[in-house]
N, CA, C and O of each residue as an XYZ file, in Angstrom:
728
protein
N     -13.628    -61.569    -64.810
C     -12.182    -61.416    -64.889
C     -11.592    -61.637    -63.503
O     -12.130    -61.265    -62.460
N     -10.405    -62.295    -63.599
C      -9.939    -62.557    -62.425
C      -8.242    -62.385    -62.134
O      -7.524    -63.086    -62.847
N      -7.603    -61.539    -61.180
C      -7.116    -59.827    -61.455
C      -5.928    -60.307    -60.308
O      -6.070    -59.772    -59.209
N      -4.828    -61.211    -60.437
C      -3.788    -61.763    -58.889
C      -3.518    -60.146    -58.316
O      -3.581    -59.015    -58.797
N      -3.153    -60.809    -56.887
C      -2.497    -59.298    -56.465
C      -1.094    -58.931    -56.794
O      -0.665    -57.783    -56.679
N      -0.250    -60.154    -57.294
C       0.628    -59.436    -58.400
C       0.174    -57.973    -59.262
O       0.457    -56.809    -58.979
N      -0.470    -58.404    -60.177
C      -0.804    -58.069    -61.570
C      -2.060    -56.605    -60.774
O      -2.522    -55.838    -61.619
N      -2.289    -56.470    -59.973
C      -3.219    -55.051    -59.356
C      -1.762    -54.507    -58.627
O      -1.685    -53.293    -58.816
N      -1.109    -54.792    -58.198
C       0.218    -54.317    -57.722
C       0.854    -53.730    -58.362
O       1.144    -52.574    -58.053
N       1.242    -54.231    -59.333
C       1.878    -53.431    -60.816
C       0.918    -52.430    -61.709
O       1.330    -51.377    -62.195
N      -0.243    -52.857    -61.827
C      -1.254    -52.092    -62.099
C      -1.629    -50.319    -60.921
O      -2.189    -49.261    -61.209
N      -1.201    -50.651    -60.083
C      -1.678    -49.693    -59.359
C       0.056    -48.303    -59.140
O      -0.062    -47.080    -59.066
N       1.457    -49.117    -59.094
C       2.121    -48.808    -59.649
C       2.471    -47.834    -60.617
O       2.996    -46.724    -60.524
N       2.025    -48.562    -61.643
C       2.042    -47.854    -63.014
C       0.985    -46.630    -63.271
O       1.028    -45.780    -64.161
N       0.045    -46.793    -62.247
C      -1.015    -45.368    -62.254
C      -0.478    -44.630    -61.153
O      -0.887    -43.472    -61.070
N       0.269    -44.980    -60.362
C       0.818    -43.489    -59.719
C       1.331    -42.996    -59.880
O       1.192    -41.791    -59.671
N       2.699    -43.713    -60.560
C       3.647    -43.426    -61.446
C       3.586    -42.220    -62.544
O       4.509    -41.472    -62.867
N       1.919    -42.240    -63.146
C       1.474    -41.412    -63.945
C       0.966    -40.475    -63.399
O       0.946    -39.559    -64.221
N       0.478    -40.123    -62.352
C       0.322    -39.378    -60.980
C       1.413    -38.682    -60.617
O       1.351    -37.453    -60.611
N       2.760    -39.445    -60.203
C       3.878    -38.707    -60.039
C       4.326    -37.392    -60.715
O       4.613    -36.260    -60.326
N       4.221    -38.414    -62.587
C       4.344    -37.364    -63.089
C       4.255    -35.730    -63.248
O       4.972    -34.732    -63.178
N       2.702    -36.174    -63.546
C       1.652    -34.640    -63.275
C       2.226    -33.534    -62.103
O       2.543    -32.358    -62.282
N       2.250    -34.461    -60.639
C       2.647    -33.869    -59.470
C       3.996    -33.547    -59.750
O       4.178    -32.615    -58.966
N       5.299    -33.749    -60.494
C       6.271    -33.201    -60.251
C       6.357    -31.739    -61.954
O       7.121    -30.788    -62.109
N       5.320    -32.207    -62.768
C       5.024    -31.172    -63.710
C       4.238    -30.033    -63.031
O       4.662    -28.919    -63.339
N       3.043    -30.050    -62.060
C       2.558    -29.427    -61.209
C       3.666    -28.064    -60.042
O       3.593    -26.960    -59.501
N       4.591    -29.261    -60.273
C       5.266    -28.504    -58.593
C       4.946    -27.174    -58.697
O       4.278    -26.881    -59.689
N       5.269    -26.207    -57.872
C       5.712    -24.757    -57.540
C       7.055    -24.764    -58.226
O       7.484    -25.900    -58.426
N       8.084    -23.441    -58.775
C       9.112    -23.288    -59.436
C       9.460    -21.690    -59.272
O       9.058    -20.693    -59.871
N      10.723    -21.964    -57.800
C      11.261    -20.715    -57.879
C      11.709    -19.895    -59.261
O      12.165    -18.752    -59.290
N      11.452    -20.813    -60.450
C      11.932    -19.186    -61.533
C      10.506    -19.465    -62.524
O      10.272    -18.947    -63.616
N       9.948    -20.111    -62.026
C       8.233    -19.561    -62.647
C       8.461    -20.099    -64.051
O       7.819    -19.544    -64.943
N       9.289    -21.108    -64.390
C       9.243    -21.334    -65.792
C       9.161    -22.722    -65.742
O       9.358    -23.336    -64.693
N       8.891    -23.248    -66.767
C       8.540    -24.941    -67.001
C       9.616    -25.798    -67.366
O       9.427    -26.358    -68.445
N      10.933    -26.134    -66.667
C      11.564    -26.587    -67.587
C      12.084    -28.180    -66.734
O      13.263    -28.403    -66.461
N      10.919    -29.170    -66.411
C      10.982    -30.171    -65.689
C      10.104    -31.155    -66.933
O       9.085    -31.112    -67.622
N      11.036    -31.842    -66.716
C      10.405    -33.237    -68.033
C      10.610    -34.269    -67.269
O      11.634    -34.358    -66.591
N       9.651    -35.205    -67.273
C       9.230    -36.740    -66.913
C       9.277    -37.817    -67.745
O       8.877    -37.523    -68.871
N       9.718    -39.307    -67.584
C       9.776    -40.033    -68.323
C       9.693    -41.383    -67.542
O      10.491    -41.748    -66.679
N       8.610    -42.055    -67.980
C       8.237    -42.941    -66.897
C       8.956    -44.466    -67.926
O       8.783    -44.637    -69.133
N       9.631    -45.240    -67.119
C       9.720    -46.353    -67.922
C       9.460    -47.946    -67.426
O       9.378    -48.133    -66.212
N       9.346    -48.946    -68.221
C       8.763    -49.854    -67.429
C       8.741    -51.633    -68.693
O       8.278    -51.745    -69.828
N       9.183    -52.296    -68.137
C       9.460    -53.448    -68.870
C      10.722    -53.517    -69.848
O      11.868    -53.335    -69.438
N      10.452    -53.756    -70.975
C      11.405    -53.700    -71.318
C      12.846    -52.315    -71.315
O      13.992    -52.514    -70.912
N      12.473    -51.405    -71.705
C      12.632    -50.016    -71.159
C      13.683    -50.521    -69.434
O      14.839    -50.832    -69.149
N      12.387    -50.326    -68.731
C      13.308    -50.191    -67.567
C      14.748    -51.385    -67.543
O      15.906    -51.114    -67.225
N      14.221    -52.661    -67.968
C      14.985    -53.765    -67.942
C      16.038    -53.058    -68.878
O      17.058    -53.670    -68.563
N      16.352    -52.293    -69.679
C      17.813    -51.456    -70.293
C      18.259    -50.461    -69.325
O      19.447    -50.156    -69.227
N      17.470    -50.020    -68.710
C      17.795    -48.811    -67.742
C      18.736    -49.603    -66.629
O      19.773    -49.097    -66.201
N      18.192    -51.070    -66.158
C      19.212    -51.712    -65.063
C      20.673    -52.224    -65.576
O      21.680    -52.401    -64.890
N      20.507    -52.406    -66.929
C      21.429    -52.671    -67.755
C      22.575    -51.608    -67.619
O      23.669    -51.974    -67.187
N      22.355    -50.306    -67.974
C      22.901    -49.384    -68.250
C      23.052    -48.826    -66.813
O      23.494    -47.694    -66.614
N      22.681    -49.634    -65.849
C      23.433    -49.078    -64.434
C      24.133    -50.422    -63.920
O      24.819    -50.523    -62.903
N      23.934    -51.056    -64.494
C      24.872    -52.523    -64.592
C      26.388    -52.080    -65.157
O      27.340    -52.456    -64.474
N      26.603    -51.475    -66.096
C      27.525    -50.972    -66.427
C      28.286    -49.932    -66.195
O      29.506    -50.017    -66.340
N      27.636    -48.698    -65.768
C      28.000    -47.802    -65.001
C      28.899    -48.345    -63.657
O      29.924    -47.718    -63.389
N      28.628    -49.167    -63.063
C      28.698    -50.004    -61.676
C      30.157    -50.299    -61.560
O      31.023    -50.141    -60.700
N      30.059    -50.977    -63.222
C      31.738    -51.479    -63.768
C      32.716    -51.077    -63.579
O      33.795    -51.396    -63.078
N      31.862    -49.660    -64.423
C      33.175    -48.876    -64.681
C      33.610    -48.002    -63.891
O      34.760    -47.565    -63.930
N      32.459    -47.542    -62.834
C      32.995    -46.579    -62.225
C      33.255    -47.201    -60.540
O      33.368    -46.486    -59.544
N      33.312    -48.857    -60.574
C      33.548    -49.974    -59.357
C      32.576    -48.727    -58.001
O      32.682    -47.911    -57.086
N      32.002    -49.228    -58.582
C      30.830    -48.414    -57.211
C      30.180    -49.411    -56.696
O      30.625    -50.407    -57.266
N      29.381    -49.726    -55.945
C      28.560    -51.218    -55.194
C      27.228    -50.655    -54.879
O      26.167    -51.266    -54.751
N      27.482    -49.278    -54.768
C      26.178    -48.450    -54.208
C      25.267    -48.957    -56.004
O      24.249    -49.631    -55.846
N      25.621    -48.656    -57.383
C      24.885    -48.414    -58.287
C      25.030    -49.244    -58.608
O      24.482    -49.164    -59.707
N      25.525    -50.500    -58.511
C      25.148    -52.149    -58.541
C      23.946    -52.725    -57.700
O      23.286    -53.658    -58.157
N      23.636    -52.121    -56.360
C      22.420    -52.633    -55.719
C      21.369    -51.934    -56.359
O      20.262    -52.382    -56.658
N      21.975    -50.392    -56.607
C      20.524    -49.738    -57.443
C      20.046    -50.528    -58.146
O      18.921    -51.014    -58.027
N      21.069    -50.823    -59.208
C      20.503    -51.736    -60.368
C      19.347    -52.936    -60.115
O      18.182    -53.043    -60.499
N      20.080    -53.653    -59.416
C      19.306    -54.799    -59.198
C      18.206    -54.519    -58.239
O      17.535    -55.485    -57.878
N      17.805    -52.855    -57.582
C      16.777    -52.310    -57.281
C      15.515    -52.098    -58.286
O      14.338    -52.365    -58.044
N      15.950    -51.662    -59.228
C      15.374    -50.949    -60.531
C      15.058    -52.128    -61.017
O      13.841    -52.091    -61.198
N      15.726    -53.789    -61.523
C      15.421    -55.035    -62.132
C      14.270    -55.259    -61.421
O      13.258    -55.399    -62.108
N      14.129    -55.343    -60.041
C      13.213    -55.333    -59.303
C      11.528    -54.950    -59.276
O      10.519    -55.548    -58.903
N      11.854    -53.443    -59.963
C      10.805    -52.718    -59.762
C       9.902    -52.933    -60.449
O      10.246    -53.767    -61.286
N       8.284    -52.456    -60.646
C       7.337    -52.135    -61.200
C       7.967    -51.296    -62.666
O       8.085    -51.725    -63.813
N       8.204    -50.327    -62.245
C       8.278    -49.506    -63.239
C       9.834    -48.135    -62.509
O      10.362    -48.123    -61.397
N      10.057    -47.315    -63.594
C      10.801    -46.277    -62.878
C      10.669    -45.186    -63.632
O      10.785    -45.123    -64.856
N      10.275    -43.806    -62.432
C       9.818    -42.279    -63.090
C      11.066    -41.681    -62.840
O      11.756    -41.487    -61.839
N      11.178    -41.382    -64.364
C      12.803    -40.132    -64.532
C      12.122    -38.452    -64.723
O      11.413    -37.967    -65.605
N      12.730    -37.856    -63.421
C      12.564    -36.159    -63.747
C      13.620    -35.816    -64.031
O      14.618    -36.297    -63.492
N      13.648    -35.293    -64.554
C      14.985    -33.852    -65.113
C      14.795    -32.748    -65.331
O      13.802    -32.171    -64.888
N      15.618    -32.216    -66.008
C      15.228    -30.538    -65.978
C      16.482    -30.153    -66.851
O      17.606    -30.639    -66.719
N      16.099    -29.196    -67.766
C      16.683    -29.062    -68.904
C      17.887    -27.929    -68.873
O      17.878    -27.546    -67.703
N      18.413    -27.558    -69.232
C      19.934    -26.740    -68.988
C      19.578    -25.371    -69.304
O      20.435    -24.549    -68.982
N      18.517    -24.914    -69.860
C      18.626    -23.781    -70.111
C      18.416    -22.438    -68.748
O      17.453    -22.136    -68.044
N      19.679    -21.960    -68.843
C      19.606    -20.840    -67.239
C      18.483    -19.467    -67.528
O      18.048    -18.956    -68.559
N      18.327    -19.249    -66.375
C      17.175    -18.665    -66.183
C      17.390    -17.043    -66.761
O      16.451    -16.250    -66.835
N      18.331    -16.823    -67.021
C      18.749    -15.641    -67.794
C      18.915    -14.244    -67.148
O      18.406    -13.230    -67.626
N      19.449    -14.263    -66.352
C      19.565    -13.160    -64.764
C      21.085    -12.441    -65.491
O      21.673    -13.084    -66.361
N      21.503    -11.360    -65.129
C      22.642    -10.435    -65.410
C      23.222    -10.798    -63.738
O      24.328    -11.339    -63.733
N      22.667    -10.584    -62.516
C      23.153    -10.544    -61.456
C      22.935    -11.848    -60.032
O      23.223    -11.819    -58.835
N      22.268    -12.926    -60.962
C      21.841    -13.384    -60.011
C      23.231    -14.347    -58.992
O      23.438    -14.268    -57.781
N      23.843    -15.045    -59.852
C      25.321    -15.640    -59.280
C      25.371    -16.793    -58.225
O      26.352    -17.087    -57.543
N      24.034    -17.451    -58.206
C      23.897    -18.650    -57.312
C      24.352    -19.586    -57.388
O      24.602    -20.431    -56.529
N      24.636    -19.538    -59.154
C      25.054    -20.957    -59.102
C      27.227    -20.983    -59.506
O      27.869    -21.752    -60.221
N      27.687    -19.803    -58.665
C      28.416    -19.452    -58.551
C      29.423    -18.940    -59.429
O      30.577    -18.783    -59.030
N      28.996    -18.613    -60.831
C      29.116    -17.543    -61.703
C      28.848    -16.183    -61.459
O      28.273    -15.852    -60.422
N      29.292    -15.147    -62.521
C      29.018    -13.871    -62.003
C      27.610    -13.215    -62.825
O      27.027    -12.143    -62.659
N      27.283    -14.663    -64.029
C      25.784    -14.389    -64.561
C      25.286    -15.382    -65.745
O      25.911    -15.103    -66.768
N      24.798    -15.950    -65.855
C      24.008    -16.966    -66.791
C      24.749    -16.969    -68.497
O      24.640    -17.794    -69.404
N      25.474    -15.727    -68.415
C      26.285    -16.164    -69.787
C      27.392    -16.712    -69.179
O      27.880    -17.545    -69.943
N      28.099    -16.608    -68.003
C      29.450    -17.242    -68.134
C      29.232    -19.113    -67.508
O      29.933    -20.105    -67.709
N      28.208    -18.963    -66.878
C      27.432    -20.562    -66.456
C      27.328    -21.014    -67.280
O      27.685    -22.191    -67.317
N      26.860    -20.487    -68.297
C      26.096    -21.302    -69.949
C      27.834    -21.918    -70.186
O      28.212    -23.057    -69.912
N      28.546    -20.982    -70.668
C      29.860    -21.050    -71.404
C      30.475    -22.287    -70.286
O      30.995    -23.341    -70.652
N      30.330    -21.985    -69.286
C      31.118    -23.280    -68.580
C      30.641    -24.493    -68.308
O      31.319    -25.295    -67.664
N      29.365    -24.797    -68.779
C      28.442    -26.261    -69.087
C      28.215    -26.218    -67.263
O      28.574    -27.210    -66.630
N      27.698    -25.195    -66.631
C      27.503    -25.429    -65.102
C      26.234    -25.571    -65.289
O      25.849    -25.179    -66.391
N      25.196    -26.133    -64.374
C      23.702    -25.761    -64.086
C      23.060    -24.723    -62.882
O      23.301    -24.407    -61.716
N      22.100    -24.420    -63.942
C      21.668    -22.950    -63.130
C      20.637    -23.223    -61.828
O      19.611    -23.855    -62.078
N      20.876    -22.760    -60.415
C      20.527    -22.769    -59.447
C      18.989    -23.037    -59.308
O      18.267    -23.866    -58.755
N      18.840    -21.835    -60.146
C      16.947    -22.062    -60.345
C      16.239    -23.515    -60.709
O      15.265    -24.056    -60.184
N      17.120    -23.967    -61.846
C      16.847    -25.089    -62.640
C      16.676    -26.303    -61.561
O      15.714    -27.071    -61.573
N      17.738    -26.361    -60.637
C      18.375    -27.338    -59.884
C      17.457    -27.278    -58.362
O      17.081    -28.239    -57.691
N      17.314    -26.243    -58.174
C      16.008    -26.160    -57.620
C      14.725    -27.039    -57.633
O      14.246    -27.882    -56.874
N      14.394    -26.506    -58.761
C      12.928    -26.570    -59.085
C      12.945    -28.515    -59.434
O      12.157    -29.368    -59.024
N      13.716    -28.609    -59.995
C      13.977    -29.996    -60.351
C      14.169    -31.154    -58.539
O      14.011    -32.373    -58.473
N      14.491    -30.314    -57.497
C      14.700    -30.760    -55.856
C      12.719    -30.914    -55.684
O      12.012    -31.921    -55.661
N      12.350    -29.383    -55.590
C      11.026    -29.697    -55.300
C       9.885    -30.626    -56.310
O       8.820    -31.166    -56.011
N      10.584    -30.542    -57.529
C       9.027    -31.769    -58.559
C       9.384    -33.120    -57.819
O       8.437    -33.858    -57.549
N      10.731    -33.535    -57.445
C      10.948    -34.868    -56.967
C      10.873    -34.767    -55.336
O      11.209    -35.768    -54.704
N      10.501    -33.748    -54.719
C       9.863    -33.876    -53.443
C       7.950    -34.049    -53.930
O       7.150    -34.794    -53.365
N       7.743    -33.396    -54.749
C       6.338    -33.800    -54.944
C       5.912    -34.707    -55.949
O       4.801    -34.500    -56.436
N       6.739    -35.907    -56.453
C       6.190    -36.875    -56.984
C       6.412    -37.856    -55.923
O       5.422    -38.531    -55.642
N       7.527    -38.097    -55.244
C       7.789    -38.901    -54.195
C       6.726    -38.723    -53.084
O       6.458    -39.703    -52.390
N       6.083    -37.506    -52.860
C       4.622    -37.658    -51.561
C       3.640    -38.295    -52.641
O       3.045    -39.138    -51.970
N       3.170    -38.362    -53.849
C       2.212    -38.948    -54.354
C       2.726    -40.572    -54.341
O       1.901    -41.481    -54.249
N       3.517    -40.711    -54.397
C       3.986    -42.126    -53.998
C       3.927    -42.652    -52.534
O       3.447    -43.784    -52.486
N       4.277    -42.146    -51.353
C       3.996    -42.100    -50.416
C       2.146    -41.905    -49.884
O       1.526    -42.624    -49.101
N       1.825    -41.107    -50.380
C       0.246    -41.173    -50.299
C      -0.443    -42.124    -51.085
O      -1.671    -42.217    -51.061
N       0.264    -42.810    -51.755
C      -0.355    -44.253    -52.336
C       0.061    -45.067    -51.683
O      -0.741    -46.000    -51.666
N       1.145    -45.315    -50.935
C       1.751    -46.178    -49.957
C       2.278    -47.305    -51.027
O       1.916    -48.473    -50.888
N       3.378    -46.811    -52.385
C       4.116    -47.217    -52.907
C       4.949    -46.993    -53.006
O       5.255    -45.942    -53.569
N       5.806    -47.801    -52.543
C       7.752    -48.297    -52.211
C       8.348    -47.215    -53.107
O       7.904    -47.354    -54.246
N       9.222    -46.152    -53.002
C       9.963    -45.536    -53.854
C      11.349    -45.393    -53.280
O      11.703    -45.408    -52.101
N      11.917    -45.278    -54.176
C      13.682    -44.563    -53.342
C      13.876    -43.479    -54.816
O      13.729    -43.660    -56.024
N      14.267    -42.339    -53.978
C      14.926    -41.519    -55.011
C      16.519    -41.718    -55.490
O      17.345    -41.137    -54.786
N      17.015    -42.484    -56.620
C      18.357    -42.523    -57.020
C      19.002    -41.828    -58.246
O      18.781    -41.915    -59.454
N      19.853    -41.130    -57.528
C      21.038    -40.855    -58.495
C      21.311    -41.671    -59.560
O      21.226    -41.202    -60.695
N      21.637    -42.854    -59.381
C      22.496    -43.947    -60.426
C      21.606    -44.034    -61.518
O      22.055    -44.063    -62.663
N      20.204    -44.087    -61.257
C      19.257    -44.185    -61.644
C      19.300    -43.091    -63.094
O      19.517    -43.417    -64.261
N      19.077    -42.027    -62.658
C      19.009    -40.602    -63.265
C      20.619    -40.973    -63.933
O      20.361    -41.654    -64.926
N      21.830    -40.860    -63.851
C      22.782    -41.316    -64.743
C      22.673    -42.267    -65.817
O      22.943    -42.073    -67.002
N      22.139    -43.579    -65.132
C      21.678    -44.776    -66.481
C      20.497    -44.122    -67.518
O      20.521    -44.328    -68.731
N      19.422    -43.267    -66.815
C      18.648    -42.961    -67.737
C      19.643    -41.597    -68.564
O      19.396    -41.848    -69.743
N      20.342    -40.674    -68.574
C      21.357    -40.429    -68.897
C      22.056    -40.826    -70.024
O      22.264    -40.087    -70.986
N      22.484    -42.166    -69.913
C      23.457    -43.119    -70.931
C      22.514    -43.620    -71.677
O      22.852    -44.001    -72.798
N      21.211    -43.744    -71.302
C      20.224    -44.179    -72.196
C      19.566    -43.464    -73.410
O      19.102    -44.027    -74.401
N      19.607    -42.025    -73.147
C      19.667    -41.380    -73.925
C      17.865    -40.641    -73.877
O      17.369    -39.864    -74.692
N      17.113    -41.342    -72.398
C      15.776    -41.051    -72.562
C      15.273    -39.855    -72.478
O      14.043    -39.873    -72.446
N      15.912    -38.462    -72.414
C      15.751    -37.105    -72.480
C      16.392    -36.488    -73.818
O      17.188    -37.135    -74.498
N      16.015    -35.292    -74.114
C      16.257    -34.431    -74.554
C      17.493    -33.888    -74.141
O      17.649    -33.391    -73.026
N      18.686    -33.992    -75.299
C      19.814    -33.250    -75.313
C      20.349    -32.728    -74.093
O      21.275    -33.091    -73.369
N      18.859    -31.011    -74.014
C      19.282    -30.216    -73.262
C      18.922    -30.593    -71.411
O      18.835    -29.699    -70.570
N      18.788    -31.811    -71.159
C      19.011    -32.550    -70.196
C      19.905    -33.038    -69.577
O      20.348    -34.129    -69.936
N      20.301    -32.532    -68.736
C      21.876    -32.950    -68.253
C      21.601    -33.440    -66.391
O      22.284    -34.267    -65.788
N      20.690    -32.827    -65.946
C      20.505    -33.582    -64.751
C      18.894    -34.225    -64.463
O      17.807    -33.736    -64.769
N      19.191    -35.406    -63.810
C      17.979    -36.258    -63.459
C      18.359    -36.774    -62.566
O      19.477    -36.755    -62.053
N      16.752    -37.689    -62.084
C      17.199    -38.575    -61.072
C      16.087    -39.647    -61.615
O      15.241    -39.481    -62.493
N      16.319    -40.623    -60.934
C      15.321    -42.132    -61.490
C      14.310    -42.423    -59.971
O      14.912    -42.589    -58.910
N      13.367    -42.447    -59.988
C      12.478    -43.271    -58.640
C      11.943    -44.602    -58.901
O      10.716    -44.551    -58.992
N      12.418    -45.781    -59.056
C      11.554    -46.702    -59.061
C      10.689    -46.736    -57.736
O      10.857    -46.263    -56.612
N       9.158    -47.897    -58.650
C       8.091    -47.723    -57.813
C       8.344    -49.468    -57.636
O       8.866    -50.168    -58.504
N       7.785    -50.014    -56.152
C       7.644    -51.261    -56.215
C       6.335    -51.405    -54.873
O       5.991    -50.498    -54.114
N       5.845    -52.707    -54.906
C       4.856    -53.136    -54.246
C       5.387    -54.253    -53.736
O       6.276    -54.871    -54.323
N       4.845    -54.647    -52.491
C       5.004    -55.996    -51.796
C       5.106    -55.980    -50.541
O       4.696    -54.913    -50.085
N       5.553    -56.849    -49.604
C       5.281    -57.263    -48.463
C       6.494    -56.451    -47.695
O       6.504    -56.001    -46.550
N       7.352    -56.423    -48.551
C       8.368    -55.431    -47.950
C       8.855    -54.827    -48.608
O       9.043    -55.236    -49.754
N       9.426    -53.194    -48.097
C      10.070    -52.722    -49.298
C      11.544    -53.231    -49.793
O      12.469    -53.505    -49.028
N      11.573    -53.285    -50.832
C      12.976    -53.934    -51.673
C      14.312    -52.831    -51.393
O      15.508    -53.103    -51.283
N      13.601    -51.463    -51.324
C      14.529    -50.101    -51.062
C      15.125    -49.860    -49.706
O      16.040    -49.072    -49.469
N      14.472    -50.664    -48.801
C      15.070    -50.364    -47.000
C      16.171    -50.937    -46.377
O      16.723    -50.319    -45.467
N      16.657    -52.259    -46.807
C      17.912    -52.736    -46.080
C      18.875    -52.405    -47.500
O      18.883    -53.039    -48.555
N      19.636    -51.242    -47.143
C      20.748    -50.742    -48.205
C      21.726    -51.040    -48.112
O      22.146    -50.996    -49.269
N      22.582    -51.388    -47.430
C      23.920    -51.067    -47.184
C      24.477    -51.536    -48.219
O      23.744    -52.272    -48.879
N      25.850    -51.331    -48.735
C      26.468    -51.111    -49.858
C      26.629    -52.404    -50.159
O      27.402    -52.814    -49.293
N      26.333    -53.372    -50.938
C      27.122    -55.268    -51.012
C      26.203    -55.467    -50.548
O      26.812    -56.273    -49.844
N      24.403    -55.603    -49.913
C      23.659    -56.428    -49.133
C      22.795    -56.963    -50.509
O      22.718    -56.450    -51.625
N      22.215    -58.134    -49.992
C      21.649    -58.722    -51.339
C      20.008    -58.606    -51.186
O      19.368    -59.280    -50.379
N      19.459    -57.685    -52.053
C      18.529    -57.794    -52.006
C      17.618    -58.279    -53.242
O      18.198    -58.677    -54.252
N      16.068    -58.257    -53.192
C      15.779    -58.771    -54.694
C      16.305    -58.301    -55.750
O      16.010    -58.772    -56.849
């Protein structure tokens, strides 16, 4: 068999990617509960995900989530974390600037803990990417298109998207808002 370094590039990609995962299901979680979901997507999948930040871009005339896009068209593949809405159920805790998890719930806010824990799984899928020495950027726009896409569970209201890419340079480093990259 005979294996281009394309095709081991994307291959190697797509297994850290699955790596990521684990590592941001793994993390540590200031409220000790599990409520971080992963969703890795890739080909056709992702190619709707750039779509659906193609449009976002439109409507909301942003330039920043127009380069995402054509970041993400780019990529190997892209790992979505989120973390699900349900608050951690405290009478006094008030972090997330309510006076307690029933009046947060009632006002569609997200709970501190949640928002947390969801910061550190995407600090520890992004070092397993980095310790593979594969190209990532953590994006917002990203986590919105997957969002409009509908690739979580309901009680999902915040994410973020990491595409993974390989090559001679990273596709994620010259940003500036309007620069043309692959």
């Amino acid at each position: 068999m005979l294996k281009t370094m394309e095709n081991a590039e994307r291959d190697a990609a797509l297994r850290v990617a699955d790596l990521m995962a684990a590592a941001a299901r793994t993390a540590p979680k200031g409220s000790g509960k599990d409520k971080v979901v992963t969703v890795i997507l890739s080909g056709e999948e992702k190619d709707t995900l750039a779509q659906k930040m193609h449009e976002a871009a439109a409507e909301y005339q942003e330039d920043f989530i127009e380069r995402d896009a054509r970041n993400v068209e780019n990529s190997h593949c892209v790992v979505l974390i989120g973390v699900t809405a349900e608050p951690f159920g405290l009478n006094n805790c008030s972090m997330c600037g309510f006076k307690n998890c029933a009046e947060m719930k009632k006002a569609g806010a997200n709970c501190a803990f949640n928002v947390t824990d969801l910061g550190i799984a995407i600090g520890s899928a992004v070092s397993v990417a980095a310790d593979h020495r594969i190209d990532n950027r953590v994006m917002y726009s990203a986590g919105r298109g997957a969002l409009r896409m509908g690739c979580f569970p309901q009680d999902v209201r915040v994410c973020y998207g990491i595409p993974l890419y390989t090559g001679a340079k990273s596709i994620y480093f010259d940003r500036a808002p309007g620069s043309v990259l692959l």
